[in-house]
ZAMARGU-4260 file (C-alpha; in steps of 0.2 Angstrom, whole numbers, plus 5000, padded with zeros to 4 digits):
<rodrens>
0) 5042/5134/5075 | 5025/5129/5071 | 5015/5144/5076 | 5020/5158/5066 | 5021/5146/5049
5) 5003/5140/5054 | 4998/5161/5055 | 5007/5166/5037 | 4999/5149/5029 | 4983/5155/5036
10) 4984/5172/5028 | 4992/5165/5014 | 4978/5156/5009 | 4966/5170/5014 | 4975/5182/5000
15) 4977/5170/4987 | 4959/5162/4988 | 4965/5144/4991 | 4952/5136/4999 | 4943/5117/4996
20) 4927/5121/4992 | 4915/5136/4994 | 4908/5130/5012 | 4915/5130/5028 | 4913/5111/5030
25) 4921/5107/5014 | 4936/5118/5017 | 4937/5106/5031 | 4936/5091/5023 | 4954/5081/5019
30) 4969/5082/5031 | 4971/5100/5043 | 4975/5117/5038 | 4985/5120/5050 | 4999/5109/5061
35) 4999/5108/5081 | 5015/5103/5087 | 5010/5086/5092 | 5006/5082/5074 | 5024/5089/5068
40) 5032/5077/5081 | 5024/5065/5075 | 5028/5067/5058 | 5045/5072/5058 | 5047/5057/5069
45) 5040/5045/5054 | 5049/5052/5042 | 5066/5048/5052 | 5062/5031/5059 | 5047/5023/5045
50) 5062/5017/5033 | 5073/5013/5049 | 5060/5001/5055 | 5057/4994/5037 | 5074/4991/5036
55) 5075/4983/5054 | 5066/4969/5051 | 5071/4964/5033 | 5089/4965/5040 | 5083/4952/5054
60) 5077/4940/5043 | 5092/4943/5033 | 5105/4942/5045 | 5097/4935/5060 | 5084/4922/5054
65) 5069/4933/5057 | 5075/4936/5074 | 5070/4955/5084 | 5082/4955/5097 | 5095/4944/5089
70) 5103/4962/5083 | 5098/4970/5098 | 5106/4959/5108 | 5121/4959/5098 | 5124/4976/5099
75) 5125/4980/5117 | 5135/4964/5122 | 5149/4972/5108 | 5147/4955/5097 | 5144/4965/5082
80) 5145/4984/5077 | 5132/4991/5065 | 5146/4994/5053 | 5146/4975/5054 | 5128/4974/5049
85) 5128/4990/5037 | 5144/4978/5027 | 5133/4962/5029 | 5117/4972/5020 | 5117/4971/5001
90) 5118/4986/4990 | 5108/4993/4978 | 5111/4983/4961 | 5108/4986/4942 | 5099/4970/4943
95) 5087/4977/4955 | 5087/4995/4946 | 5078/4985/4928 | 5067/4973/4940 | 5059/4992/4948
100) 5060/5000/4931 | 5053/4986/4921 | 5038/4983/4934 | 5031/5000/4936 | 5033/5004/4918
105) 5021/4986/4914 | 5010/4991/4929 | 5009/5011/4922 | 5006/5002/4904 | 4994/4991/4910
110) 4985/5007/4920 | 4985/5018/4906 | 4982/5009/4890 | 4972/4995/4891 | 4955/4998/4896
115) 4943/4985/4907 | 4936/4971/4897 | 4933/4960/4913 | 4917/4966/4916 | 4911/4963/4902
120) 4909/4944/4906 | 4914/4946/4926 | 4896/4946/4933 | 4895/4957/4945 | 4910/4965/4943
125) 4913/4985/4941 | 4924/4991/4931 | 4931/5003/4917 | 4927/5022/4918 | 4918/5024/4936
130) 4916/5040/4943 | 4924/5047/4961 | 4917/5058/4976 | 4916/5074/4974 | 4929/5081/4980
135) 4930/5097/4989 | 4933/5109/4976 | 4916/5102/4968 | 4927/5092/4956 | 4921/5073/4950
140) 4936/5065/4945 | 4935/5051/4933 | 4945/5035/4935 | 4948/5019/4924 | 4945/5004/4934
145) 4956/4991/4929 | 4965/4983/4944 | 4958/4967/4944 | 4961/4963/4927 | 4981/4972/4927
150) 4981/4958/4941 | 4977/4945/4932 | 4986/4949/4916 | 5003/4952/4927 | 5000/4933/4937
155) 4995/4925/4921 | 5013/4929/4913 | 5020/4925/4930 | 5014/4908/4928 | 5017/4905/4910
160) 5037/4911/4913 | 5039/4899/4929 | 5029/4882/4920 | 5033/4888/4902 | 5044/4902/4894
165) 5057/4902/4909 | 5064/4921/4905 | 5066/4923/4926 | 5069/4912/4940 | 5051/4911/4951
170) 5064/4917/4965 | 5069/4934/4956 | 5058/4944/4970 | 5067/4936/4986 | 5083/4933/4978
175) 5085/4952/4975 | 5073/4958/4989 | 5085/4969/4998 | 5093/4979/4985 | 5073/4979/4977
180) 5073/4989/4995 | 5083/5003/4991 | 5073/5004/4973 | 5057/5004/4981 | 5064/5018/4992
185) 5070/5028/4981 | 5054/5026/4970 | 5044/5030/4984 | 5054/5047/4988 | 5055/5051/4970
190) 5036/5050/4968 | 5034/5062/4985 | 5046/5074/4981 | 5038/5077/4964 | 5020/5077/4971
195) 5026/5091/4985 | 5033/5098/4969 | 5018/5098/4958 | 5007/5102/4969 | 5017/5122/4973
200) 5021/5123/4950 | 5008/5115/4941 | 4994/5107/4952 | 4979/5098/4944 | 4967/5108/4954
205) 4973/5123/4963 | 4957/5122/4974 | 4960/5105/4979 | 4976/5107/4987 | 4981/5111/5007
210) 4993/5121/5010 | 5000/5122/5032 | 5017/5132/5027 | 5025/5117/5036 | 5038/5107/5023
215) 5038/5096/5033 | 5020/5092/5037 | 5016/5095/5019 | 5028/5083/5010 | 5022/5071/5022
220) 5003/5071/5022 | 5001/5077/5003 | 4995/5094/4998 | 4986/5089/4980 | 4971/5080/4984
225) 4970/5071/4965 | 4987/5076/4957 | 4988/5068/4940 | 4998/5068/4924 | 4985/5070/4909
230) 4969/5066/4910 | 4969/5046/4916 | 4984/5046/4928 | 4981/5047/4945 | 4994/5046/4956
235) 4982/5042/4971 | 4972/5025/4962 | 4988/5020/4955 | 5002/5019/4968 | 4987/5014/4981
240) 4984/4997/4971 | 4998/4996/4958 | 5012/4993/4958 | 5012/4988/4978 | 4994/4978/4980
245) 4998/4968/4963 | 5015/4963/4969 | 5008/4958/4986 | 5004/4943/4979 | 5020/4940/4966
250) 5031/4941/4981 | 5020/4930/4992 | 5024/4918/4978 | 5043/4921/4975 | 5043/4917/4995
255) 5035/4899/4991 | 5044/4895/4975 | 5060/4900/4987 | 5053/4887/5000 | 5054/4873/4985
260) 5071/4876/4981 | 5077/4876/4997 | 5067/4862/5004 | 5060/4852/4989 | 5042/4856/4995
265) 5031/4870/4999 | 5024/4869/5017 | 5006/4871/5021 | 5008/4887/5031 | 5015/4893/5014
270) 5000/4889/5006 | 4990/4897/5017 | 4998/4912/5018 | 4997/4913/4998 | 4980/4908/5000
275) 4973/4921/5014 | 4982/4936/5007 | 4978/4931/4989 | 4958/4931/4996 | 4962/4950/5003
280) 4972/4957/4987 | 4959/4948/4975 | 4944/4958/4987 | 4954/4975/4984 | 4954/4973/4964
285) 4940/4965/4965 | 4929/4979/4974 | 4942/4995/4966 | 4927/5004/4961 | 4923/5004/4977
290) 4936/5011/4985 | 4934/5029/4976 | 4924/5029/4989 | 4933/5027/5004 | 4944/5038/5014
295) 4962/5037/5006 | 4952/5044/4989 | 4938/5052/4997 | 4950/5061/5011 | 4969/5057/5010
300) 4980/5071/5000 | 4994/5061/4990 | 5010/5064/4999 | 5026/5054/5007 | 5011/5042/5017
305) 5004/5036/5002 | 5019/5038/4989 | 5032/5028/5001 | 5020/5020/5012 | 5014/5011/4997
310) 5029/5009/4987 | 5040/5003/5004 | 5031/4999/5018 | 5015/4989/5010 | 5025/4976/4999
315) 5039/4975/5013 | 5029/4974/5030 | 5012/4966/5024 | 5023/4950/5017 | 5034/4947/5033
320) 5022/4931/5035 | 5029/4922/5019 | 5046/4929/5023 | 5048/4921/5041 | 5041/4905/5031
325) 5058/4904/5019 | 5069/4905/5033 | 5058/4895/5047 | 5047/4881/5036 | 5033/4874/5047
330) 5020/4861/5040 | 5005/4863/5051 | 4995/4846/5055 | 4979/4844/5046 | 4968/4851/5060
335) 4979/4867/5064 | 4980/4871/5045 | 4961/4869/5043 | 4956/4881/5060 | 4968/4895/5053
340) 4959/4893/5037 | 4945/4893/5044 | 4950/4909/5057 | 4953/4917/5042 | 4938/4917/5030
345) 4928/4922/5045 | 4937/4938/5045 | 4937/4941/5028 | 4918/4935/5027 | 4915/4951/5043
350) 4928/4963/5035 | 4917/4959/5019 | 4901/4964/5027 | 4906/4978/5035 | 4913/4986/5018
355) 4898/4980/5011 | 4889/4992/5024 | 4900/5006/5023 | 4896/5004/5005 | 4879/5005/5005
360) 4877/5018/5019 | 4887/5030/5007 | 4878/5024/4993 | 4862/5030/5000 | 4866/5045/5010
365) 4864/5034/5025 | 4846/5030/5021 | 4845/5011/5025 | 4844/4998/5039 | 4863/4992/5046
370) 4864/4978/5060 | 4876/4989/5069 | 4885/4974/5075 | 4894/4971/5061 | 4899/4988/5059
375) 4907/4991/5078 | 4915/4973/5075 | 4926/4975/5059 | 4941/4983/5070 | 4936/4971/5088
380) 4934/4954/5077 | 4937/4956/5059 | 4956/4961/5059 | 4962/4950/5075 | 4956/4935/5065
385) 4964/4939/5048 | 4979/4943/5060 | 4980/4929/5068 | 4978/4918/5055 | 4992/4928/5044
390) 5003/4924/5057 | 5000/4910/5065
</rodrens>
């Protein structure tokens, strides 16, 4: 199936001079040209299983307090049927329709129309126009850096509607957090299928763009590499960080405000959920200018991994911590609470280090010193702590 579309996309690209860049190693650069079958498994299986899996877990906690085999187990001893389940789940709602509509439209407002001012008294802080990578048709994108302070904007009316104005309950997220699902789902699918689309009509950059002859393959790894609508909308920065990342920390925060309403009181591990994650979203915004340079902007064509995977599987999976919280409250004694505190600042402080390196190597065409250490240990130490302490 794979070979003969892997040949005609070959020639194809021959004939109609689509290539990434003038050089061999360029034309390289990014995602393959062509698809082995290995890789086509893999995909096709993603694309069939990724929402399944989502879905698997929030339907746990939903119907099984957070518990894997629960459904599992269900199932095979005939207890239940997943018609059962599938009747149990809610549906999409109206509700939930103007909550997705109404927070992407804010977050594309707050991308596209307000330019940086917080470094202009953040010291330290990058922002506003920055420059990207080249990328491999030669092209330097420009992009308005504005994350952290859409971030602060968006938590600042957060907090003055649940201390002040009162418009929405604080539990708006949670309460509607399965039918938000489907939203976010059909967001994500939406946002793909018009990439893939784009991408063979009116693409940005004709030379920036990959194509295998493989639907399949294509809708799933991207085929523009920077596909934007006018000159400041890129679909890349802004799905990578908004709406998903900025929400991170909303939702973490419905979870706790749920925890109170519930319980009267907001446990510790709550707190240091909110907390630890807060430290990593805050990092991202924080260093945005940064991340121009790193591989989901430098490499990564904008497809179904980034589009659904940002608008489905970052805000859904990344939060399961907070989640299990709201159905399983546990208030950690006063040593327990300060070691995962502590477990977790030591792997933000080596993540921190080693994106500090990363940075600088690029910076400098690798001309500098690295302790090396620090480097090899940001996947052996770095990630198990902020893990651990996520989880435990």
């Amino acid at each position: 199936m794979a070979g003969p579309q892997e040949g005609k996309s070959s020639e194809a690209r021959k004939h109609k001079g689509i290539s990434n860049g003038a050089g061999a190693s360029q034309g390289q650069w990014g995602r393959a040209w062509e698809v082995d079958y290995f890789s086509l498994a893999a995909v096709i299986f993603l694309l069939l299983f990724a929402p399944l899996i989502v879905y698997y877990f929030i339907m746990s906690c939903d119907q099984h307090d957070c518990s894997l085999t629960e459904p599992v187990i269900d199932l095979f001893g005939g207890n239940t049927h997943l018609s059962d389940i599938w009747d149990k789940t809610p549906s999409l709602s109206w509700n939930a329709a103007n909550i997705c509509i109404l927070w992407v439209t804010f977050q594309v407002i707050l991308y596209t129309l307000i330019p940086d001012f917080c470094h202009k008294f953040l010291p330290g802080y990058v922002g506003g126009i920055q420059e990207g990578a080249i990328t491999p048709a030669g092209i330097v994108n420009k992009y308005e850096i504005n994350g952290l302070q859409a971030w602060i904007i968006t938590h600042t009316l957060w907090f003055a509607n649940s201390y002040y104005f009162h418009w929405f309950t604080p539990t708006i997220i949670i309460d509607n957090w399965i039918p938000l699902l489907w939203c976010a789902n059909i967001l994500g699918y939406v946002v793909s299928t018009f990439a893939m689309i784009k991408a063979h009509v009116f693409p940005t950059n004709a030379k920036d763009c990959k194509f295998t002859g493989n639907y399949f393959y294509d809708y799933m790894m991207g085929i523009e590499f920077n596909p934007r609508i006018g000159k400041w909308f890129d679909f890349k920065l802004f799905f990578n960080g908004r709406p998903g990342i900025v929400a991170w920390t909303l939702i973490n925060l419905s979870f706790a405000a749920k925890q109170q309403e519930l319980y009267g009181q907001v446990t510790n591990s709550m707190i240091l959920v909110n907390v630890l994650q807060g430290i990593y979203v805050l990092d991202f915004f924080w260093n945005e200018a940064w991340y121009l340079k790193t591989i989901d902007i430098c490499h990564d064509h904008f497809g179904w991994y980034l589009g659904w995977g940002d608008c489905v599987w970052l805000p859904y999976l990344y939060t399961l911590q907070g989640l299990y919280l709201v159905y399983h409250p546990v208030q950690l004694s006063t040593a327990n609470a300060v070691g995962i505190l502590l477990l977790g600042l030591v792997g933000y402080y080596i993540f921190r280090m080693t994106n500090h390196q990363k940075d600088l190597f690029r910076r400098t065409d690798g001309n500098c010193k690295i302790w090396a250490l620090l480097s090899i240990s940001a996947l052996g130490i770095s990630d198990p702590c902020q893990a651990v302490a996520f989880s435990l």
